[in-house]
C-alpha positions in Angstrom: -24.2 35.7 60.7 -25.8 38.6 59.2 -23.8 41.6 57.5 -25.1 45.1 58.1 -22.5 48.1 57.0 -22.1 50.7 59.2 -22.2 54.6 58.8 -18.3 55.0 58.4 -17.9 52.0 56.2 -20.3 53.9 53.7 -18.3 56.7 54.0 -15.3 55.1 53.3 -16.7 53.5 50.1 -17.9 56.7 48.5 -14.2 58.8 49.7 -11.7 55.8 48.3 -14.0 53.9 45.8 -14.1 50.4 48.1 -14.1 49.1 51.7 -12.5 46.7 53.6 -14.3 44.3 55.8 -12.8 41.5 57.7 -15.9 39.6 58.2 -18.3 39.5 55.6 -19.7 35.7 55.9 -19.2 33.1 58.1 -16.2 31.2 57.8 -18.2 28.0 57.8 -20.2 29.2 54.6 -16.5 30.2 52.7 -15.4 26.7 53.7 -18.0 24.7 52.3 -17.7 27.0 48.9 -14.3 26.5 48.7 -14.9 22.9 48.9 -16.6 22.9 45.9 -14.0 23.9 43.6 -12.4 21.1 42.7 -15.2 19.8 41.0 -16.6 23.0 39.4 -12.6 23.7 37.7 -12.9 19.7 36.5 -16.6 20.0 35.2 -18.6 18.7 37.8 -21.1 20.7 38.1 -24.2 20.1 41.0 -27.2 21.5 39.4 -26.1 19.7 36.0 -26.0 23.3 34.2 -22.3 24.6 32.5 -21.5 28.2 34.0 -22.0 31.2 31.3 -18.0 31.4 31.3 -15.4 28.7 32.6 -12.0 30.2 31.5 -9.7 27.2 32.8 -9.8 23.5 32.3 -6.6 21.4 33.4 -5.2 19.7 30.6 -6.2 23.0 28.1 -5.0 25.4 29.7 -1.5 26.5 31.3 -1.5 26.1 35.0 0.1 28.9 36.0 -3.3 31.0 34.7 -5.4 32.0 37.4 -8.8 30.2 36.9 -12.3 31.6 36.5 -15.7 30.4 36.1 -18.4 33.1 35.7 -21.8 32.6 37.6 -21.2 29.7 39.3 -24.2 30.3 41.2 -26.3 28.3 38.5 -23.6 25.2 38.6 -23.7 25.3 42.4 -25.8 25.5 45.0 -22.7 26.6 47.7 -21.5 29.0 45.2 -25.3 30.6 45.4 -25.4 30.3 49.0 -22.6 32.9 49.0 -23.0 35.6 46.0 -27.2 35.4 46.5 -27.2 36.7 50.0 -30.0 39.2 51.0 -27.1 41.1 53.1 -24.9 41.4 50.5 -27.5 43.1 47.8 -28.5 44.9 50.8 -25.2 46.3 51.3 -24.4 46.8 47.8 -27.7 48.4 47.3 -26.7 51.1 50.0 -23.6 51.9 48.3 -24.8 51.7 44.8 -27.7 54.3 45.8 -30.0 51.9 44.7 -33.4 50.9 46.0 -32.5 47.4 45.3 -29.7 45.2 44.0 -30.0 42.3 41.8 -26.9 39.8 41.1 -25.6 40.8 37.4 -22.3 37.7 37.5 -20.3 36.1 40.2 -16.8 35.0 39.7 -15.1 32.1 41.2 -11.4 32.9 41.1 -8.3 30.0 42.1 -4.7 31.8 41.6 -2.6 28.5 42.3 1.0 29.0 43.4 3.2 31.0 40.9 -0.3 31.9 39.2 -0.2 34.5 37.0 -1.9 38.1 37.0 -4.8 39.8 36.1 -4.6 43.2 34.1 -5.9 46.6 36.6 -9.5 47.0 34.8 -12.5 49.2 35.6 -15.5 46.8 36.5 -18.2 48.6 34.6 -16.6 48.9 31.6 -17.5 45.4 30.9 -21.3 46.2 32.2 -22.5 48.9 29.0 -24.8 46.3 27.6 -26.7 47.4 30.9 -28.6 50.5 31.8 -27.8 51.8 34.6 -24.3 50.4 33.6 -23.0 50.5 37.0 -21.8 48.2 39.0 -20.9 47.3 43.2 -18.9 44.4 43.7 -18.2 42.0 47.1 -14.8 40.2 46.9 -14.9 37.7 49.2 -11.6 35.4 50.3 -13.3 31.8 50.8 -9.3 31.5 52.8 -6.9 33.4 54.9 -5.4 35.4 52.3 -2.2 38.1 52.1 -0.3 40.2 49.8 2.1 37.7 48.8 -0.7 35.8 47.3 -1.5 37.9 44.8 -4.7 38.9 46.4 -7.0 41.5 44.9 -5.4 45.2 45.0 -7.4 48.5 44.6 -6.0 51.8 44.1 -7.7 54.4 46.1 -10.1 57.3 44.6 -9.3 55.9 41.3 -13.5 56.0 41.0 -13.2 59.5 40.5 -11.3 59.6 37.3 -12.6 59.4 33.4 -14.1 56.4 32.7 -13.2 56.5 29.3 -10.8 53.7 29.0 -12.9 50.7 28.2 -12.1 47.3 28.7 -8.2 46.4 28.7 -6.8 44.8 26.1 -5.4 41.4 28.1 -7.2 40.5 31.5 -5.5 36.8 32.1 -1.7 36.9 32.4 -1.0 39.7 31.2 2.9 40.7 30.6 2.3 43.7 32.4 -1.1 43.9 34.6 -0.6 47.7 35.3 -0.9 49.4 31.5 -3.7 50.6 31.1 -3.7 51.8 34.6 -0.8 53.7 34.3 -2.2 55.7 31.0 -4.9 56.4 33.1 -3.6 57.8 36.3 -0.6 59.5 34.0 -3.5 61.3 32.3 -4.8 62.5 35.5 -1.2 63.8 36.8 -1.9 60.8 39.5 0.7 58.3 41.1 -1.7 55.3 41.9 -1.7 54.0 45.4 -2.4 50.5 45.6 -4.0 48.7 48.8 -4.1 45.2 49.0 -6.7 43.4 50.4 -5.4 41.4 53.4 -8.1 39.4 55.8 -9.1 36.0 57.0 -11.6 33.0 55.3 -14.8 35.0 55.2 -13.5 38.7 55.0 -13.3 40.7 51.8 -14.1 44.4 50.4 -17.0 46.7 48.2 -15.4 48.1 45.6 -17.5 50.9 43.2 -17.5 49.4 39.9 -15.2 52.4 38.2 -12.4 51.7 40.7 -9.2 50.3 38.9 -8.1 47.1 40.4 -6.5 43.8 39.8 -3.7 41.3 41.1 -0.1 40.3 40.8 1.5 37.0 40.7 0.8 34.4 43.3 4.2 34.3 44.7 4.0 31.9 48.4 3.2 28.3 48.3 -0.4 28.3 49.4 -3.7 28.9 46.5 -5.4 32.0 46.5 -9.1 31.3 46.2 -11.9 34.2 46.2 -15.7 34.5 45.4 -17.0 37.8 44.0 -20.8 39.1 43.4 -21.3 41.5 41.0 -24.5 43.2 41.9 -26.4 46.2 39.7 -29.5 47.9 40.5 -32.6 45.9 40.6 -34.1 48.7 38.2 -31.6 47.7 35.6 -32.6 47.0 31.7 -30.5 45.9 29.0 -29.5 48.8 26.8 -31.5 49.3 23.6 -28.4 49.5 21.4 -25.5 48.0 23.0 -25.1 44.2 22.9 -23.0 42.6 25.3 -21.3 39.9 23.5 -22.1 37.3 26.3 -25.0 38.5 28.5 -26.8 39.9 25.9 -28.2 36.4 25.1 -30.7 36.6 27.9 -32.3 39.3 26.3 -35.6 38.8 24.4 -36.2 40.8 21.0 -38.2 43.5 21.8 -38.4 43.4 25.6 -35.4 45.0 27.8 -36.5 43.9 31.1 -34.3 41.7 32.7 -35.4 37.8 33.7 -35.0 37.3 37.3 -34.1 33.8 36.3 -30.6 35.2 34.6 -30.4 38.1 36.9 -32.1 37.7 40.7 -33.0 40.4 42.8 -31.2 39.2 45.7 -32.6 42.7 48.1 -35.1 45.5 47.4 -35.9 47.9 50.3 -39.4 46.7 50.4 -38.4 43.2 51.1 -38.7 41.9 48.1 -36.4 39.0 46.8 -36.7 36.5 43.5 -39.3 34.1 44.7 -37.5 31.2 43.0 -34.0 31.9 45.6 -34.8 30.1 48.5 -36.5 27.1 47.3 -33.3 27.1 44.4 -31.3 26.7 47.6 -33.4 24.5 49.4 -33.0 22.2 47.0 -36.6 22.0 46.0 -36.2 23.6 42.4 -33.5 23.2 39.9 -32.2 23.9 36.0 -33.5 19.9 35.5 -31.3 17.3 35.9 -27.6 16.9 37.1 -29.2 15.8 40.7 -30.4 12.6 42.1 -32.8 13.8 43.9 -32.9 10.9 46.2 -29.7 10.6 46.9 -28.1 14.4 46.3 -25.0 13.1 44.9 -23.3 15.0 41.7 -23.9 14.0 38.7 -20.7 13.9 36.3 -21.0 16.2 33.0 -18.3 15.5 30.2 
């Protein structure tokens, strides 16, 4: 199946700051994703390549911590098959008012039972290493998923206020996940309205990149698990001052164009798409190593 928003999804975007759609991908293609991560949280990673960020490892870290591994999409060829879709840059694209939209990160998130929050945050706060330093992100639940999971919440218009708050000071498990949100909609006279995001494997939600969101404790008896592209214009540069702590390291001294290796155009109006994608998802290019090519079987990394 192909996605194609519609007229009053667009609409509903731009008035509330993010959408709700209760079919995004197949449910097949959210299975097999989901199947992979047991072995990307235990460091088994297809392609043979570490993600840039993997923020929980059992034995390390507590289990009631909701888990995160950023851009999983270069660990895992089902991961990619998701977050690199032409339909979902296309879509984000549209919304962003961009003429094309290339993937900036993904994030693969498991909240297990009784797993903790994550602090209400701006998206493109964390994106100012980047010029145009916007984001549009597609949440996607890779399972049936309700309220009492601790799915992703967004609180509506909040894409209209200042965006002068930053990053927040404590995004996993935090004591209390609504802080900084609260400053923010006190200082606009605003009592936040919070919508959770409630739909089957394979539905999610396009949230602008300035609306505040997060989640609450995981508090029924089944895992939460989601998959969420992060897109940005396909005209984006890195910023000539700013350093981003992390993704600042794909940027070469003198030169602020963006690698399409580190960040693909996965849609541009005039058709055009990375030319590495589809044979990086056929199977017939890779980082080097961490495949039997013979065989395709997984290769263990300590």
């Amino acid at each position: 199946m192909s996605f194609e928003l519609t007229d009053g999804q667009a609409e509903t975007f731009a008035r509330d700051g993010f959408v709700v759609v209760e079919q995004l991908v197949d449910p097949a293609l959210a299975r097999r994703a989901l199947e992979r991560y047991e072995d990307l949280f235990t460091g088994r990673f297809e392609t043979g390549l570490y993600p840039d960020e993997w923020n929980w490892r059992p034995g390390v870290h507590p289990a009631d911590l909701t888990r995160q591994i950023c851009n999983g999409w270069k660990s895992d060829r089902e991961i990619a098959r998701v977050v690199l879709r032409p339909d979902i840059g296309r879509a984000c694209a549209r919304l962003g008012g961009w003429r094309g939209a290339r993937l900036s990160q993904d994030n693969v998130l498991w909240k297990p039972p009784g797993g903790k929050a994550l602090g209400f945050h701006q998206d493109s706060s964390y994106e100012q290493w980047a010029v145009p330093s916007e984001w549009v992100s597609c949440w996607i639940a890779l399972e049936d998923t309700t309220a009492s999971q601790g799915t992703v919440e967004y609180v509506r218009g909040s894409h209209r206020w200042s965006r002068r708050w930053g990053m927040i000071e404590e995004f996993h498990g935090p004591a209390d996940p609504h802080a900084e949100l609260l400053q923010a909609s006190a200082a606009h006279g605003v009592k936040p309205e919070f919508v959770p995001v409630e739909v089957p494997a394979g539905g999610g939600a396009f949230h602008d990149g300035w609306t505040w969101h997060g989640s609450g404790i995981n508090r029924s008896d089944a895992p939460r698990r989601s998959l969420v592209a992060h897109c940005m214009s396909s005209d984006a540069r890195f910023h000539p001052e700013t350093t981003g702590y992390l993704y600042s390291r794909y940027k070469r001294f003198g030169d602020e164009t963006m690698d399409e290796s580190f960040f693909p155009i996965t849609w541009r109006q005039d058709g055009y798409r990375s030319p590495f994608l589809e044979p990086y998802l056929d199977r017939r290019v890779g980082w080097g190593g961490g495949v039997d090519r013979a065989a395709g079987t997984l290769a263990p990394v300590s």
